[in-house]
C-alpha positions, -999 to +999 in steps of 0.1 A: -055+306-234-035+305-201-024+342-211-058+353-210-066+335-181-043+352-165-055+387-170-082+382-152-075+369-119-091+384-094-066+408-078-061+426-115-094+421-123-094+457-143-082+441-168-107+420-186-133+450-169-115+479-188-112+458-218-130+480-249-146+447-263-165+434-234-182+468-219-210+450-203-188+427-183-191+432-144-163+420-120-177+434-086-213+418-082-203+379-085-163+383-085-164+367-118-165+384-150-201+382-162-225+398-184-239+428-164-276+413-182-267+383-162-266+400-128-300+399-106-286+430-084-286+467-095-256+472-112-241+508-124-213+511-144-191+545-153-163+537-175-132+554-183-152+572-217-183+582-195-160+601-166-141+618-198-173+627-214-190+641-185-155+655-168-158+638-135-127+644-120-136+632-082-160+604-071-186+625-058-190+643-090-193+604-107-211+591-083-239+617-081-262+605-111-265+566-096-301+559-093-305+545-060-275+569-046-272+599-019-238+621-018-241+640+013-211+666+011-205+690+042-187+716+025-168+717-006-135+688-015-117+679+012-147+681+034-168+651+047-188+631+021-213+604+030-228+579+006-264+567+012-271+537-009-310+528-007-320+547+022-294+521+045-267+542+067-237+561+056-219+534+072-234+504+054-210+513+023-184+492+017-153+508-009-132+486-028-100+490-044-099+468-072-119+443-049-099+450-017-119+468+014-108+506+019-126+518+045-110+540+075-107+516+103-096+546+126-134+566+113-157+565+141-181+549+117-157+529+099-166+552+068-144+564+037-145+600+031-153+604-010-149+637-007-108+639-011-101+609-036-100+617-071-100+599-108-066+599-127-060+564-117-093+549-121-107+527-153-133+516-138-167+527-110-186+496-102-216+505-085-235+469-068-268+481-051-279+454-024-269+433+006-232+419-007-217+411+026-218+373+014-189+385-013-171+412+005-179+409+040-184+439+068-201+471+058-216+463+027-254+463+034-264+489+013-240+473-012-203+484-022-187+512-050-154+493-065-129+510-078-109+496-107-073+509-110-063+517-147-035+488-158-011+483-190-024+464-218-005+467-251+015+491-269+029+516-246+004+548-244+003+577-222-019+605-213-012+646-204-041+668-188-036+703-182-065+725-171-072+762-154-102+780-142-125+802-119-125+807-090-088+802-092-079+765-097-056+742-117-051+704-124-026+686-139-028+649-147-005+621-166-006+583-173+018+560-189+008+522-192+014+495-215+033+458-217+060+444-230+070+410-232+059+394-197+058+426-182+032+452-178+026+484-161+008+517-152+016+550-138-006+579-131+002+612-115-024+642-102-017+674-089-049+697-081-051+735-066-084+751-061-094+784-042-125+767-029-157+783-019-173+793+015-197+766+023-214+784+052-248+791+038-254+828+023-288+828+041-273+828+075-260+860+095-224+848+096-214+845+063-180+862+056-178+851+016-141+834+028-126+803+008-118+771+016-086+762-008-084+728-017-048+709-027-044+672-034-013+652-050-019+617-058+008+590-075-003+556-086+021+521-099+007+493-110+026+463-121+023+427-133+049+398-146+044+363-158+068+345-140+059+314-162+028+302-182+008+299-152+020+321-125+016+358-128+026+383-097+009+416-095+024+449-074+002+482-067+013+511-047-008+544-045-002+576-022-026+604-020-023+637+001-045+666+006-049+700+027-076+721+029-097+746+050-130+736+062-161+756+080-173+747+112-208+747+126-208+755+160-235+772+185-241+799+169-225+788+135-190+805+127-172+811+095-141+798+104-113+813+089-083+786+099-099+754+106-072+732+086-076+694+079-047+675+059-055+634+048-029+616+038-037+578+024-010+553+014-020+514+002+000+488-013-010+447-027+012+423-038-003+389-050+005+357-070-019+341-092-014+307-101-035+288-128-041+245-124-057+219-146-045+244-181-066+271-168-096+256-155-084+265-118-073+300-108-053+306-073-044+340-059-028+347-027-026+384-018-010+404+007-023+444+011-019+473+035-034+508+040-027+534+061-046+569+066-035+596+084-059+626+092-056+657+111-078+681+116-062+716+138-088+749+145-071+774+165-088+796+182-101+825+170-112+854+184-138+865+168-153+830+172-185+831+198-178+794+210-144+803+216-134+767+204-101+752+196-092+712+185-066+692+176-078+660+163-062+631+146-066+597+135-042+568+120-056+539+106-042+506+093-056+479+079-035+445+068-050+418+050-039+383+036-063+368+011-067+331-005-091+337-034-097+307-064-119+304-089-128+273-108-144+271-143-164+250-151-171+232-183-203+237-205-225+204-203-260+202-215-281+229-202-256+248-184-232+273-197-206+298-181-207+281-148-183+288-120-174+278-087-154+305-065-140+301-027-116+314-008-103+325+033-090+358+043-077+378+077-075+417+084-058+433+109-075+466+117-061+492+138-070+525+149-051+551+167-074+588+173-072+612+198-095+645+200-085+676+222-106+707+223-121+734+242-153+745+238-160+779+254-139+774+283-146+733+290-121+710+282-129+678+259-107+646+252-119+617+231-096+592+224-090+552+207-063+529+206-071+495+195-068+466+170-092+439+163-086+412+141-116+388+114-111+358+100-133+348+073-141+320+041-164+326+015-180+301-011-204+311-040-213+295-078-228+309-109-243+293-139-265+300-171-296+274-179-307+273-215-291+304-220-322+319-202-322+316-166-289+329-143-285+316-112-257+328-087-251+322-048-228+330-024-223+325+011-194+337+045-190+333+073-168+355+091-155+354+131-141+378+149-132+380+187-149+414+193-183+422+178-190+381+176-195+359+140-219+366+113-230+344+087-247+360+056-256+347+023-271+359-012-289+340-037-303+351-074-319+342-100-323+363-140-346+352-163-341+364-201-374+363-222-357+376-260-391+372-274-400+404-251-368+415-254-368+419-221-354+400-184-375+398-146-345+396-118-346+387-080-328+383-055-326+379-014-295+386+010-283+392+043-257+414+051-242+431+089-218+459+099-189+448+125-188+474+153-162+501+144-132+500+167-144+532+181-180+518+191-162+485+213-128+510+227-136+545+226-135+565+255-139+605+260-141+630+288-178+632+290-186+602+301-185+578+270-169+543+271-172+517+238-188+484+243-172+449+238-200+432+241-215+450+206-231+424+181-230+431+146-258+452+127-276+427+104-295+434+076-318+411+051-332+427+019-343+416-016-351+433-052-372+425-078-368+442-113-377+441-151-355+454-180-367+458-218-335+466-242-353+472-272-330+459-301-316+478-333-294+471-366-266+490-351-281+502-314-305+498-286-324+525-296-339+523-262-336+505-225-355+506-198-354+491-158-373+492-128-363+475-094-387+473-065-362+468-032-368+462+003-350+457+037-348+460+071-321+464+096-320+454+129-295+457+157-285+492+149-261+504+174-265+540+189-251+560+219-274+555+248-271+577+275-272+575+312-292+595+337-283+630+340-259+621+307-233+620+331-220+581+314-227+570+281-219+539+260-230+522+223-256+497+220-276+474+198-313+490+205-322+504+171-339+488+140-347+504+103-364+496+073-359+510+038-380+502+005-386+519-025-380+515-062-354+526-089-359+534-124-337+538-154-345+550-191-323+555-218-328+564-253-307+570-283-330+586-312-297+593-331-262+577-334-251+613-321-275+618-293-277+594-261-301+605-232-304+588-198-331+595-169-329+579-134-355+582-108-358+568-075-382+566-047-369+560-012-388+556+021-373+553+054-382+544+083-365+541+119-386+515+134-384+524+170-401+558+167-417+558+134-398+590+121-383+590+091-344+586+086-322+617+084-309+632+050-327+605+024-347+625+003-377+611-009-374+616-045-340+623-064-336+628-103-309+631-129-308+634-166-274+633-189-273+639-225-241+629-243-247+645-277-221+646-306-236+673-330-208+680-352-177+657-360-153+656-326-178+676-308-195+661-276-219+685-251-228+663-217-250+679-196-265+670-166-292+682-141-293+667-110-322+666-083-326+664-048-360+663-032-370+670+002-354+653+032-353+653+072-325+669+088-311+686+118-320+722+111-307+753+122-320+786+115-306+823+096-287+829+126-266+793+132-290+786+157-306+748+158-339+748+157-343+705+161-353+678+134-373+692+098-377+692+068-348+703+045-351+719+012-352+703-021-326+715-044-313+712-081-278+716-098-267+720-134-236+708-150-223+709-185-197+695-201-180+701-237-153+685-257-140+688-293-110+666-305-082+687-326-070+659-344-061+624-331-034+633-306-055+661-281-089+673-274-101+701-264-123+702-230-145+732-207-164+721-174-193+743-158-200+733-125-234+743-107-240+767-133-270+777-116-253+791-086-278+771-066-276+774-030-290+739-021-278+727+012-270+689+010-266+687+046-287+719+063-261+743+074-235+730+044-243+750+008-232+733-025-198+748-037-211+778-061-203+780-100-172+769-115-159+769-149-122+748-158-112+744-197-081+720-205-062+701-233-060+666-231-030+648-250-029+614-259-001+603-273 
């Protein structure tokens, strides 16, 4: 009992999420393991068989089915990627490592780029949709994506991935986990090298047809002992570095032919979990650091008409010490599966970024150097009624000496009604963003200066949905879920210029509002035939001048099929849609030509598998086998067609 208990304190909490017997148990949305129909917050899960199914090898390509979900990619890997989680800001995502923050301090917008990590390492996507800054704190009002790193469990077991394909790329991959004795462990290894694709549009007059090569190298180790029957320590250490070209917009656009960025990421826990009261009481103290490193060099070139050079770089570090317990509780009367959670934490952010270029002739310096430190405590409970109504709650409060406290809270209730077979959720919470350090410090040549006095963006929102799992001797032959969600967002904070734009500083003058609903439907006709449609309606609106919020499409689609028509055989393909959405245009010549309306667009993937026998399996990847030329952000066209076929080894 204390064994299991153990595995799944909160810092490892992969382990009882991986776990092949529980695959509808959700870490990220309560920070207790609980039955995902048990959770009144939109919840998507992509496990470790869906990402080798549908050969996701980097989170945008996982993440771009989510109903409810916006990848904005400007250009192809290696190039900035944005999420959008119900209509809220790019910014108001926060990125978890196995329930640790991972956000860039030293980003402008505090933002993580998903457009360099990739999946070797990963078990685990947990996708919460919703206000969940009463869990996790800063950053996550359009909710948070944790990632849960793959751990040992068991008999030692290994993986090798080997792949090649067109345009000219190659990946390698390898695991080895297991456990034996008190002692368990994981290691996983990537190595990628593409040729890349010109992003510059083909419609415009400056397209050259020149590559942007992409190469990554990631390593991963993650530990555990049992020191004794109740005290377990965990390790994790993780390096990832990438280079790659990029194109460059400009005024006129340019095809850049040397614009070169290189990331390099490097984060490392250490925690002790200690269990009181046989079990009932769960303690961990944890200890983390991350560090980024980015550098982004164009030299000039002469062919370029803006005649621009940069240099630009940015170090980020972020230290945290964390106090998290859980307490469960035991089943009386009515109540079932109750738990009480609480806990205290500080981070240390710094950020270190200087910018020096030359546009056309003028000199330009942008610079930050600064560190800003939170303390926070968090207390939240869960508990089943009848084995039909779920209640959970959470509240934080959180102080910091720049950007002021903030106090947020979440409270929700699920309702199961098996006569229907069916459930009716809701939920309300308030969420805020902490000024970036760049917002409060940053200063440039032009005039800029950060603001101090900044107050956090807040946020209140709820959802209401209904889900019907229609049930089956072996299956649910079919599910369906729809979630009405609303909020609105107020202190945004926004450059505001002087007169003659001679000064400029950030302020709190903007407010937002988002709404719209998701829907879900999945049906399995067949034991070999699973098919999944997501809708979602988002609209937007900035509150201030009525207009409509930049790059959220109105409508987006996607449907997967996961089909196994012969023995060992599985086809998973995909069509993905993007409706219509405001942007920043610019016309066939690089030209802007001011705020429009941006094309819809629609991309086709396929995926195929067949296992040889029970050691390897056999894999081929089509990517945007349409050769669409949808622009995701106007100016930026979706890497063209790809194809990769690999072996997979288990062993």
């Amino acid at each position: 009992m204390r064994r299991m208990l153990l595995l799944t304190a909160l810092v490892p909490i992969a382990a009882l999420a991986q776990s092949p017997t529980l695959p509808d148990v959700v870490v990220t949305a309560t920070r207790v393991p609980t039955l995902i129909e048990r959770i009144p917050a939109g919840v998507t899960v992509i496990d470790r068989a869906a990402i080798e199914a549908s050969g996701y090898s980097t989170l945008t390509e996982a993440l771009a089915t989510v109903p409810g979900v916006r990848i904005v990619q400007s250009g192809g890997n290696g190039g900035n990627a944005s999420l959008f989680i119900r209509g809220t800001n790019s910014n108001h995502v926060l990125v978890l490592r196995d329930g640790v923050p991972v956000n860039d301090p030293s980003d402008p917008g505090g933002l993580f780029n998903f457009g360099v990590d990739s999946l070797a390492d990963v078990e685990r996507i947990e996708v919460i949709r919703g206000p969940m800054s009463s869990l996790y704190g800063s950053g996550a009002i359009g909710g948070v994506v944790n990632l849960i790193s793959r751990r040992g469990l068991g008999a030692p077991q290994g993986t090798a991935e080997i792949a090649a394909g067109l345009p000219a790329q190659a990946r390698a991959a390898a695991t080895l986990s297991g456990s034996t004795g008190r002692f368990d462990y994981s290691l996983a290894a990537e190595a990628r090298d593409e040729a890349g694709f010109d992003t510059t549009p083909r419609r415009q007059s400056i397209y050259t047809g020149a590559r942007n090569p992409y190469r990554s190298a990631t390593a991963t180790i993650n530990i555990g002992a049992e020191l004794t029957e109740e005290t377990r320590a965990t390790a994790f250490l993780r390096g990832r570095s990438a280079t790659f070209l990029l194109d460059s917009l400009g005024f006129p656009a340019y095809d850049a032919n040397s614009y070169r960025g290189f990331d390099t990421t490097v984060s490392g826990r250490f925690a002790l979990t200690h269990l009181l009261f046989d079990g009932a009481w769960q303690t961990t103290l944890g200890i983390g650091q991350l560090n980024t490193d980015r550098h982004y060099r164009q030299p000039l070139e002469a062919a370029d008409p803006n005649a621009t050079s940069s240099d630009t770089r940015y170090h980020g570090r972020r230290s945290d010490l964390r106090w998290d317990n859980t307490i469960h509780l035991s089943d009386t009367g009515p109540a079932s599966g109750g738990a009480v959670i609480f806990g205290a934490s500080r981070t240390i952010d710094t950020a270190h970024s200087a910018l020096v270029a030359n546009f056309g002739g003028f000199p330009y310096q942008n610079t930050t150097r600064a560190s800003a430190t939170s303390n926070a405590g968090h207390l939240g409970g869960q508990t089943t009624l009848w084995q039909r109504l779920s209640l959970t709650a959470d509240i934080r409060a959180e102080d910091a000496k720049y950007g002021g406290a903030a106090v947020t809270w979440r409270a929700g209730a699920v309702f199961a009604i098996p006569e229907a077979w069916s459930r009716a959720k809701l939920s309300y919470g308030t969420a805020f963003r902490a000024p970036s350090l760049y917002d409060l410090f940053g200063a440039d040549t032009s005039g800029y200066v950060g603001n101090a006095a900044l107050k956090p963006e807040r946020s209140e929102g709820y959802e209401i949905g209904w889900a019907i799992d229609v049930p089956g001797a072996k299956r649910k032959p079919a599910s369906f879920e729809i979630t009405y969600f609303k909020n609105r967002i107020n202190n945004l904070i926004q450059i505001v210029y002087g007169p003659g734009f001679t000064s400029a500083t950030s302020q709190n003058v903007d407010r937002a509002s988002t709404q719209g609903f998701e829907t879900s439907l999945t049906l399995r006709p067949a034991e070999w035939l699973e098919a999944m449609l997501d809708f979602t309606r988002t609209e937007t609106r900035d509150l201030g001048t009525g207009a409509a919020l930049l790059r959220r499409p109105r409508d987006q689609a996607s449907l997967t099929l996961r089909a196994t028509p012969l023995p060992g055989l599985t086809v998973a393909p995909e069509i993905i849609y993007t409706g219509a959405f405001q942007d920043f245009l610019s016309d066939d010549n690089g030209f802007p030509t001011g705020v429009g309306r941006a094309h819809p667009g629609t991309i086709m993937n396929l995926t195929a598998s067949y296992v040889l026998d029970e050691r390897f399996t056999l894999f081929a990847i089509g990517r945007n086998l349409g050769n669409s030329r949808f622009e995701p952000a106007n100016g930026f066209q979706t890497p063209g067609t790809s194809a990769l076929v690999g072996l997979r080894a288990r062993f």
